[in-house]
N, C-alpha and C positions, 0 to 999 in steps of 0.2 A: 243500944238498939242494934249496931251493925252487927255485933256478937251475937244476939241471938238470931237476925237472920242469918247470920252462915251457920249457926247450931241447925236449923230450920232446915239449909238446905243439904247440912250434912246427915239428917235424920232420914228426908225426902231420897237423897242417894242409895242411904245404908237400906232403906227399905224397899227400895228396888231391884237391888243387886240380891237382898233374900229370897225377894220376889222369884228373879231366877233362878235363884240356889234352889226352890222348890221344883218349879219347873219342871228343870233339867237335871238336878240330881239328886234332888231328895234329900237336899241336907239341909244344915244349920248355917250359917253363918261361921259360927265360935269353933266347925267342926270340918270345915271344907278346907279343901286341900288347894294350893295355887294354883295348881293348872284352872279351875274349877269357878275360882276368885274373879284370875284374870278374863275368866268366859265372861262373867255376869259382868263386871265393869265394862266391858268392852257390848255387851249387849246394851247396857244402858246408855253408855254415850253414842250409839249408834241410834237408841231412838230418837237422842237431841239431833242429832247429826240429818237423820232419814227427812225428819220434819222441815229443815231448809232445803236438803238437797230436790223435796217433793216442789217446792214453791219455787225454788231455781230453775226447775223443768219445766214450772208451767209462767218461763218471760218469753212475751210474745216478741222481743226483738226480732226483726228478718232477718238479724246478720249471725253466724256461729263460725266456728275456727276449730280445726282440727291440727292434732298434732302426727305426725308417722314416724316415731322413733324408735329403735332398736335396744333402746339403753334411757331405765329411769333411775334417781337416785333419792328416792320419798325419804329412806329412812327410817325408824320404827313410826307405823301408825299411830301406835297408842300414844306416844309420846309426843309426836307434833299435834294431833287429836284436841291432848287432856289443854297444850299451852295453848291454841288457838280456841278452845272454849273456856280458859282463864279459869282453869277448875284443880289447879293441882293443889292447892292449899287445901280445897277441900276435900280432893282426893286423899292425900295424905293424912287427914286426920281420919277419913272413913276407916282406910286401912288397919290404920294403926289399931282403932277399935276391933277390927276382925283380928287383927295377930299378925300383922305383915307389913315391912317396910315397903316405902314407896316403890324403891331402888330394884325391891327384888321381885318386884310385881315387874316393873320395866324390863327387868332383864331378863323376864321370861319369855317375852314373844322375840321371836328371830327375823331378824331385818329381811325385810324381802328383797329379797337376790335378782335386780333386775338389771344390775348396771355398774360400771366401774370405773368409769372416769369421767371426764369434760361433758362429752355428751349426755352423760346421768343428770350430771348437776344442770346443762342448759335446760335441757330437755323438764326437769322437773320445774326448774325458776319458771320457764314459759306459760305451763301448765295452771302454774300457784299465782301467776302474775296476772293472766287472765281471768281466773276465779277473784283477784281484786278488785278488777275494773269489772265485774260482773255482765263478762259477753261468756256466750255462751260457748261452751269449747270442749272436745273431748280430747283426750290422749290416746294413743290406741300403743299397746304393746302389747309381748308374745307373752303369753304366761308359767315361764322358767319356772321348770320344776326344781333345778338344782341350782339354775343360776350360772355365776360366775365362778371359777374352780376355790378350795376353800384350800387355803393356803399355811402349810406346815413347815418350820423350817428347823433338820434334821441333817444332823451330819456336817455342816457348812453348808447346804443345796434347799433349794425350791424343792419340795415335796406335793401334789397335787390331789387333794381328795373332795367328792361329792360335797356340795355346801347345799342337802335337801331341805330346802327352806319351808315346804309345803308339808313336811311330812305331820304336822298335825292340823294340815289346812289355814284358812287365813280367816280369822275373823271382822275381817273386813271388806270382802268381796261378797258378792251374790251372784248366783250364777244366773243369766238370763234364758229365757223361754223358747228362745227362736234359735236357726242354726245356719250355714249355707253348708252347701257341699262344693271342694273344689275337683278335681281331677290331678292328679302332681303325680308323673312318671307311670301312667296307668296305674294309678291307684284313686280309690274315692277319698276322701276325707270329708269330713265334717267339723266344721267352724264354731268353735262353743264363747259367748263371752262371756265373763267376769268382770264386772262393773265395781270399783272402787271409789270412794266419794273422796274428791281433794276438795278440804274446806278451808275457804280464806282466810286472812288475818284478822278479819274481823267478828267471822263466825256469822254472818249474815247471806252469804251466796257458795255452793258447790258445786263445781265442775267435774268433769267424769274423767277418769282410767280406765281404759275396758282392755282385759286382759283378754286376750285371742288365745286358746288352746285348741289344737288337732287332733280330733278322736278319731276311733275308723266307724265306718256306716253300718258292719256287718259283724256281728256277736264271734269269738271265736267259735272254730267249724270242731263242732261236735262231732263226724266225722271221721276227720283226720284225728283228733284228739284221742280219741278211744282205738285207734289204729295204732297209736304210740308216736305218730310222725307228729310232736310236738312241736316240731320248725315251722312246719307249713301250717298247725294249726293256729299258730300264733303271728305269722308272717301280715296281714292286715296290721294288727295291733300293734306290733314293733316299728314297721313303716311310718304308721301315723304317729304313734306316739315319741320316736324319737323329734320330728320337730321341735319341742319343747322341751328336751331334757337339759341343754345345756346354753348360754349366752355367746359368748364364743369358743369355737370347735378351729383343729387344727385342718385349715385348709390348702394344706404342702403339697396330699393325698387327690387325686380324680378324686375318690370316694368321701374323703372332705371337704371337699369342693364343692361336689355333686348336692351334700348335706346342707350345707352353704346355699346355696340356690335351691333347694326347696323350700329352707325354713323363709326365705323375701321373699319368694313367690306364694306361696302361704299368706302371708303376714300381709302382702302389700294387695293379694285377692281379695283377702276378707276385709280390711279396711277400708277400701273404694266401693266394695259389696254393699260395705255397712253403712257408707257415708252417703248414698245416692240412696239406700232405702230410705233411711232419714229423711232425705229428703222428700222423697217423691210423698211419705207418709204427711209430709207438710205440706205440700204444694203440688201435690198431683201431676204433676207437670214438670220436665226438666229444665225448661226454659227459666232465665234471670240465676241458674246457679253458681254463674260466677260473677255476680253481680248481692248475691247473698252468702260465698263459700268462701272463706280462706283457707288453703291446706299447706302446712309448714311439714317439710320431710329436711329430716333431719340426718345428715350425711349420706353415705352413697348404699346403706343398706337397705330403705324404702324405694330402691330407682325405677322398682317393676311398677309402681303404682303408677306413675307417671304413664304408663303404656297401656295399663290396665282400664285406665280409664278413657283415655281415647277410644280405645277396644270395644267398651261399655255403649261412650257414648255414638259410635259408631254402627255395633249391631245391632244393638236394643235402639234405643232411639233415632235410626237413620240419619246420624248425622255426618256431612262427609269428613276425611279427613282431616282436611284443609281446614273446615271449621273447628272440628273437633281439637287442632292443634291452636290455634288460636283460643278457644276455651280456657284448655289447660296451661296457656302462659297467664292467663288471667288468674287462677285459681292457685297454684301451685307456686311456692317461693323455697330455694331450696338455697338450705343454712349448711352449710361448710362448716364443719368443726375440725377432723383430722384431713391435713395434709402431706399428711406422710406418702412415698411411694408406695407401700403397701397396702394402704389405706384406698387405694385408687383401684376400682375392680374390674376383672375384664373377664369374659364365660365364654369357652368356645360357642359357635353357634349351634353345635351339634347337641350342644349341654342342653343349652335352651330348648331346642327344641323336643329335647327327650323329658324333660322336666314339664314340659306345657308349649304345644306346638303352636297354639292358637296365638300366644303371646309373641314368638316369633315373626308370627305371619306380619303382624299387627305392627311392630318395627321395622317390619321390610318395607309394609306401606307406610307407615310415616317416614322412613327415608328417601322412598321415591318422593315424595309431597317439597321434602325439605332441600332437597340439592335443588329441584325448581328457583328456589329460594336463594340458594347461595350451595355451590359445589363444594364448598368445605364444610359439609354439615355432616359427616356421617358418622355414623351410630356403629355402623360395622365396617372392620378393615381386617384384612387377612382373615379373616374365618374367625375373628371375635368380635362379640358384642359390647363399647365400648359404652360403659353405665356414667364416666364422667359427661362425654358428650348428651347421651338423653338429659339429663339434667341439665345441661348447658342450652341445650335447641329447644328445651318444652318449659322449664320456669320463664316466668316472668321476668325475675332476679337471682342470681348467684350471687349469696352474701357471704361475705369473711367476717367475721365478728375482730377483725384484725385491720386497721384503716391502710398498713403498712402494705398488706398482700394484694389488698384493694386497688392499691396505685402500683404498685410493684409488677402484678400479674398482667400477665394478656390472653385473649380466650376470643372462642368466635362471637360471643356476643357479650356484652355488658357486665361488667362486675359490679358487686355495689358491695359496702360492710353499713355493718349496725350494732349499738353499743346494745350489751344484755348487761342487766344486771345480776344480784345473787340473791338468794333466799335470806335475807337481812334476820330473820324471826328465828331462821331456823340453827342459824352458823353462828350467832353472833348474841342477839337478845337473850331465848330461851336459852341458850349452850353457855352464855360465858354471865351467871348472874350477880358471881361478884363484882366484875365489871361495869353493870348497867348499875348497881347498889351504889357506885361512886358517881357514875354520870346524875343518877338523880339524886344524888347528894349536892350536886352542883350545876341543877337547874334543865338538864335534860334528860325527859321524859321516854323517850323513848330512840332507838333508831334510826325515822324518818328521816327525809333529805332537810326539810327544815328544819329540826333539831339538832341534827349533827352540826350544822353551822354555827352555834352557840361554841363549840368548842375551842372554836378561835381564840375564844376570849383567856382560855384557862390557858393558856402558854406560857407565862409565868407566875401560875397560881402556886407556891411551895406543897403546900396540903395535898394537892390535886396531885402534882408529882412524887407523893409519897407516898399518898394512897395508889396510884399506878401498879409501884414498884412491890406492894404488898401484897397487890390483888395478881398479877405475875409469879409471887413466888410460891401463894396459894396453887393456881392453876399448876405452877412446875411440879405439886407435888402428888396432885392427882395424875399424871403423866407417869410421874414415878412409882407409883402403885401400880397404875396399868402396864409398865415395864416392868415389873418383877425383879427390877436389877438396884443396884446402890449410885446413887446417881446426885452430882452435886446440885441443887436447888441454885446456886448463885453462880453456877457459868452461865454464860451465853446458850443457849436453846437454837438450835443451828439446824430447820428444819426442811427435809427436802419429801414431799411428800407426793406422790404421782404414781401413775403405771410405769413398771421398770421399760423401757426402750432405748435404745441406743439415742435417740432425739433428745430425751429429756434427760440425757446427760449426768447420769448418777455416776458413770466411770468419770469425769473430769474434776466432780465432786469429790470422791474417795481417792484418786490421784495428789489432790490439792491437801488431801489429811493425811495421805501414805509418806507427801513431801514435809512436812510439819513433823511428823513422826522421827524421819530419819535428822531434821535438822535440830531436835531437841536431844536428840540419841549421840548428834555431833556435838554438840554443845549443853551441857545440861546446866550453866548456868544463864539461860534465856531464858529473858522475862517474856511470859506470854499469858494473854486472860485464860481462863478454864473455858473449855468449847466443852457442850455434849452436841453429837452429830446425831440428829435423827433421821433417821430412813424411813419409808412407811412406802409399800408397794407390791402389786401382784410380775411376776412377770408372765405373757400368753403361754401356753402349753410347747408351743411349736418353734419357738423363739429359740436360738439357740442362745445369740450375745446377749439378749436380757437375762437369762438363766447363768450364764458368764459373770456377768453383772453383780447378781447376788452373791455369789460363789467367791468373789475379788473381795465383795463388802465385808462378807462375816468371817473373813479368812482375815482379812483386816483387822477385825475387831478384835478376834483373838490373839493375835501378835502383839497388841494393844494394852489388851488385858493381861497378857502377860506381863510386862513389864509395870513393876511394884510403882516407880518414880514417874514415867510418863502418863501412866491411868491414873495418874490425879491431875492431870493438866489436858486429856483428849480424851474423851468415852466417844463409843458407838454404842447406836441402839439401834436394832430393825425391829419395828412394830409389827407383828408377825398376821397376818390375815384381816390386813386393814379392812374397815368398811366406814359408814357415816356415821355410827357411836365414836369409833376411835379417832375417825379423823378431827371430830369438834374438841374431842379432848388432847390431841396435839394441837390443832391449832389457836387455840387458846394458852397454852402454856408456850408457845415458841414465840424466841424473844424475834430472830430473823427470819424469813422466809424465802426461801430459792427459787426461781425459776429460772433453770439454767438451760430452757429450749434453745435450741439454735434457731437465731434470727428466722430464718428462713423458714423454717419448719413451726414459727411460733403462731399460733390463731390465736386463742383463748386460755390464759390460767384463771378459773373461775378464785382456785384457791388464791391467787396474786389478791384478792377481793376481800374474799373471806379473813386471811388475816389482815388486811388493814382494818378490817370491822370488828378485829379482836386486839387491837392497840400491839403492832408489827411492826419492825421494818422492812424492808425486802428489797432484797438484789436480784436483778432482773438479767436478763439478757436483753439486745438494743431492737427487741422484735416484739410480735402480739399486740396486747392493747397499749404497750407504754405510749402509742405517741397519738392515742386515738382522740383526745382532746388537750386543752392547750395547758388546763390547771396545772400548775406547779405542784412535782412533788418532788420525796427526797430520796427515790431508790438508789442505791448501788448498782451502777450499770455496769456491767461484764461483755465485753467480746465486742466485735467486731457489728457494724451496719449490715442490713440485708444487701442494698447495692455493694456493699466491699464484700462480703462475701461471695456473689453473685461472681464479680469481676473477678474477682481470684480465679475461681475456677473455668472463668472462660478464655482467661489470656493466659493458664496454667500458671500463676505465678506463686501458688503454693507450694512447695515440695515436701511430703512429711518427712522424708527420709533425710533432704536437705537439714531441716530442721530440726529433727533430734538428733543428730549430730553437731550442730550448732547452737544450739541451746542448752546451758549447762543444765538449768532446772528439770527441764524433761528430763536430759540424758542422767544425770546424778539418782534422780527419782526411780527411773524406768530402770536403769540398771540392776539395782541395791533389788528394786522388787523380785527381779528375776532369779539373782544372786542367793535371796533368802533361802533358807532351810523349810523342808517342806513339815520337817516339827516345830518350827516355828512361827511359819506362813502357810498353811495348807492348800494352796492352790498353786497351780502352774500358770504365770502369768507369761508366759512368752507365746501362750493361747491367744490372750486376748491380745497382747503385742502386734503379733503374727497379723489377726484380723483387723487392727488398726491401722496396719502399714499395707494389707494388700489392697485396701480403699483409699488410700493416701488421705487416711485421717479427715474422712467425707465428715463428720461429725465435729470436726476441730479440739478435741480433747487434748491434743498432744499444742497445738494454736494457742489455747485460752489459759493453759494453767497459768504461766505466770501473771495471766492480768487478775485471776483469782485468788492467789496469792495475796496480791498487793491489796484485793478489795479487802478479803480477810485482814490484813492486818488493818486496814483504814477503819473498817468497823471492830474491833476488840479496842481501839483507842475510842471511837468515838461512846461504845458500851459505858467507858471508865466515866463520862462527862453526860450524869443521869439529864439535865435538863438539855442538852445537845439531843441526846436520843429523842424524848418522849417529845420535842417538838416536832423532830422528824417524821413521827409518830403521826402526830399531827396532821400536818403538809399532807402522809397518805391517805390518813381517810377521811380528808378534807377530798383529795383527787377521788377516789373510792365512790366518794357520795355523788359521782355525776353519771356513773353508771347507773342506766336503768332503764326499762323498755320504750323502744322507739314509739310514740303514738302512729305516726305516718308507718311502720311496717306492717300495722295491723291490719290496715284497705290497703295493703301496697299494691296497684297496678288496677285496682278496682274504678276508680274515677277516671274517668276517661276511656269510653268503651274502645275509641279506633285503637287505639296499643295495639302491640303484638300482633296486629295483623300482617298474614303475607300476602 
């Protein structure tokens, strides 16, 4: 009987997918070409899909939640789509009937380029986590036409080209009917959205994406154009249209900068635009909206919205200041993800004001409002506009997703953190299904938080540990297909996967295998496990030591690879223009996982998550979420406390110069590297040298190696003692399983109307 209802409804598929093969292109089935395939699939699950997202719109809940982030990490649509309406089995035998693998139906649509690290993935969890709990919630982001830069590596270097993700459009967006117009450096623009349906795990409630793109208001000037002065006839369109071409832009430059603050002033206009239309479309009235509104902005690149709407609720709705800022700590909770100094933005005032003057004004008065309040509240100092503080004086809460930074840090008003959890379905379920084949081989069902606790029980099941270790070397081989390289299946899988930046510590990494190198080079009768090192990482355009970075790694690699006797005991691999295909298929096949953030710089490794929920170990650094709850687990912890860090540098008692002098391991290591032949080692490392000694080794690279050293050898022994490991194993996504969305952040500061008043 089950057979032939799935015959039934693979018939029901196949004949609506011909449906639109007529349609739209006048074909057959048995005679259509993929691009053409993948339209009508993708139209038909879109009717399933349209049919809840209509019902989901119309829940009379009074409460809804918005998101304002800079950076999403969805993933292929079609692909989370097909497993959250549990259709791939029949997908695949559809296809197969037309003439086309699954696989290559998948790999025809291009991941939407909206984001590229921590933030993509929080930002997306929060989005997919709310569509679970079916409150009502929009996402709002900018809609990258090219994205994040696509990444080529050529030569030994970072190579940087267009990643046009839209260039045959998205069949999953729709564009909407309405528009605003902003004004951004005397120019008009016009506000377009594209609505995206995020549908739950369950396939029963959807939440929106709406992607914001900048058109200009005025047709190019036929005019000029037939005059030949094609600059100025195009000059509207180029204006507006650059806001959307790229994710992040090198902002070294005024004129990068300048770019920089129009595209969140843009972004962060039409979001408050769209959110107070929303509203008022429901309740006529702006009154109880932060008593129905949660708005989550997500790091320091939404900070305009925050001002934008006091502005809002200030000239449109008379309301004063004083109250208006009281509003917006109700409504507004602002999530900390990067702590980097760079990460922290500051716009001359002159910038601002040439960008949107009105928005200026609007911060001058809410900093007269707020020094009333407390004289250390200001927004501007020296002639800049300081984006950490509006975030500090007008949320509610400033959250660290980091309990460490939480206690660690001090600020003019309150700090608070909050555990996120990760996209379980997407990382871990759907991506690794060898894996789940054995959990429900042994009685759990699925990933939830109460079913991973069953696994307790299997800690000295032998079977279970063997199946582990078979479904691991499976996954290491689809790795090594997607490296293209000859690579041993039974080393250790030693994965460091991240944006390249001097914080996340990939030079301490490749220092610690440059010293390995040269001590097996010294000694070639040492026993040592097989390591393969994987890399996976964009570095920013503007960046120099991240681009250093890669330049050290695959100079590395090739010194590496050259030698006949050591390349069977140390591989590299850089995964060359990482995104969330590739990343699910590293992090499934890696046996360890790195995060080697410095303490102090560490918030969130969403991936620290992702692979414990793909049976990982992981060495950590002594920062981030390690100490956010009390569950025991079994990382490999590296480096130094955020407090002993801290103190180092305040009672100067680090010296780096002192210290590779006195450290043989550094100085033995760093030397040899410099020493090498540039036909042997193709990079000049007395570069990067140079710039680690004129920061007195700010990053601790030259600090940490030898305690990474030693972690490395503690884990190739404990690799050797399979049921040692896979308990270990264990312990993390036993700890793993307590991450997950706060209930209480969701009204956070909503109960209890006196708050935040001054």
């Amino acid at each position: 009987m089950k057979l032939k209802q799935n015959r039934n409804k693979e018939r029901k598929l196949l004949k609506r997918i011909q449906s639109f093969l007529y349609s739209f292109y006048a074909k057959n089935a048995n005679n259509a070409r993929i691009n053409e395939v993948y339209d009508c699939l993708c139209r038909a699950l879109m009717e399933d899909i349209g049919e809840i997202w209509v019902e989901s719109k119309s829940d009379e809940s009074e409460f809804e939640v918005y998101i304002l982030s800079f950076e999403y990490l969805p993933g292929k649509f079609i692909e989370r789509n097909i497993a959250k309406l549990n259709k791939e089995e029949e997908i695949r035998e559809v296809l197969g009937e037309i003439g086309f693998s699954y696989e290559e139906v998948i790999a025809f649509e291009k991941e939407a380029s909206l984001g590229v690290g921590d933030i993509g993935i929080g930002s997306s969890y929060l989005i997919n986590e709310l569509a679970n709990r079916k409150i009502r919630s929009v996402a709002y982001a900018l809609r990258y036409e090219n994205g994040n830069l696509k990444q080529k590596l050529i030569d030994g270097m970072q190579v940087e080209y267009s990643d046009y993700w839209l260039a045959e459009g998205s069949n999953w967006e729709h564009k909407k009917g309405f528009s605003y117009e902003l004004n951004i450096d005397g120019k008009k623009h016009k506000s377009i959205a594209h609505d995206v349906a995020i549908l739950n795990d369950r396939a029963d409630f959807v939440s929106t994406l709406r992607l914001l793109q900048s058109e200009p208001t005025k047709a190019v000037s036929y005019a000029d154009f037939t005059r030949g002065d094609i600059f100025k006839a195009y000059d509207d369109y180029i204006s507006t249209s650059s806001i959307n071409q790229f994710l992040y832009i090198d902002d070294s430059s005024y004129d990068g900068k300048l770019l920089r603050l129009k595209q969140e002033y843009f972004y962060s206009a039409s979001a408050i635009r769209d959110i107070i239309k929303r509203y008022m479309n429901r309740y006529e009235s702006i009154d109880g909206i932060d008593e129905r509104v949660k708005i989550f902005a997500h790091d320091i690149h939404p900070t305009i919205a925050l001002a934008e709407f006091i502005r809002i609720l200030n000239s449109r709705f008379h309301i004063s200041i004083k109250e208006a800022i009281f509003i917006a700590r109700r409504v507004f909770e602002h999530m900390a993800f990067s702590i980097t100094g760079d990460s922290l933005e500051t716009y001359p005032v002159d910038m601002i004001k040439r960008v949107n003057p009105e928005i200026l004004d609007t911060i001058i008065l809410i900093q007269d409002v707020l020094i009333k309040e407390d004289p250390s509240y200001y927004l501007i100092k020296n002639g800049y506009v300081l984006f950490k503080n509006i975030n500090l004086a007008l949320s509610n809460d400033y959250i660290f997703l980091s309990k460490i930074l939480k206690e660690e840090k001090t600020a003019i008003r309150k700090l608070s953190y909050t555990n996120f959890g990760t996209d379980r379905l997407m990382y871990a379920e759907q991506n690794n299904y060898r894996l789940m084949e054995i959990f429900q081989k042994n009685g759990i069902s699925d990933l939830s938080v109460g079913e991973i606790l069953k696994i307790d029980k299997l800690r000295n099941k032998g079977s279970f540990i063997d199946d582990l270790e078979e479904v691991k070397y499976r996954n290491k081989l689809d790795l090594i297909k997607l490296s293209g390289e000859k690579l041993n299946p039974y080393s250790i899988f030693d994965v460091h996967l991240s944006i390249v930046h001097e914080s996340k510590r990939q030079i301490l990494n490749a220092l610690a295998i440059a010293y390995k190198y040269y001590l097996i080079k010294q000694n070639t009768n040492l026993r040592v496990t097989p390591c393969t090192y994987v890399f996976a990482g964009k570095a920013n355009v503007g960046y120099f030591m991240a681009k250093e970075t890669i330049k050290f790694i695959l100079a590395l690699k090739k010194m590496i690879d050259k030698d006949k006797f050591i390349r069977e005991k140390i591989k590299i691999i850089f995964v060359e223009d990482v995104n969330v295909f590739k990343s699910k298929i590293i992090l499934r096949a890696g046996d360890i996982y790195n995060n080697m953030t410095l303490a102090t710089l560490d918030n969130q490794d969403f991936h620290m998550l992702n692979s414990a929920f793909n049976m990982s170990n992981i060495l950590t650094s002594q920062g981030g979420i390690s100490k956010n709850i009390s569950e025991k687990n079994s990382f490999y912890k590296l480096g130094d406390t955020y407090k002993i860090i801290i103190d180092d540098g305040l009672f100067a008692r680090y010296d780096a110069n002192n210290f590779y002098y006195n450290n043989d391991m550094v100085k033995y290591t760093v030397d040899n590297l410099i020493r090498e032949s540039y036909e042997n080692f193709p990079y000049d490392f007395k570069v990067m040298y140079d710039q680690i000694m004129m920061y007195n080794d700010s990053f601790r690279v030259f600090k940490d190696l030898s305690d990474l050293v030693d972690k490395r050898r503690q884990i190739e022994t404990d690799y050797l003692d399979k049921d040692k490991w896979v308990n270990n194993e264990i312990d993390n996504i036993l700890w793993a399983n307590n991450f997950k969305l706060d209930n209480k952040i969701i009204r956070n500061g909503i109960d209890g109307r006196q708050n935040n008043r001054i």
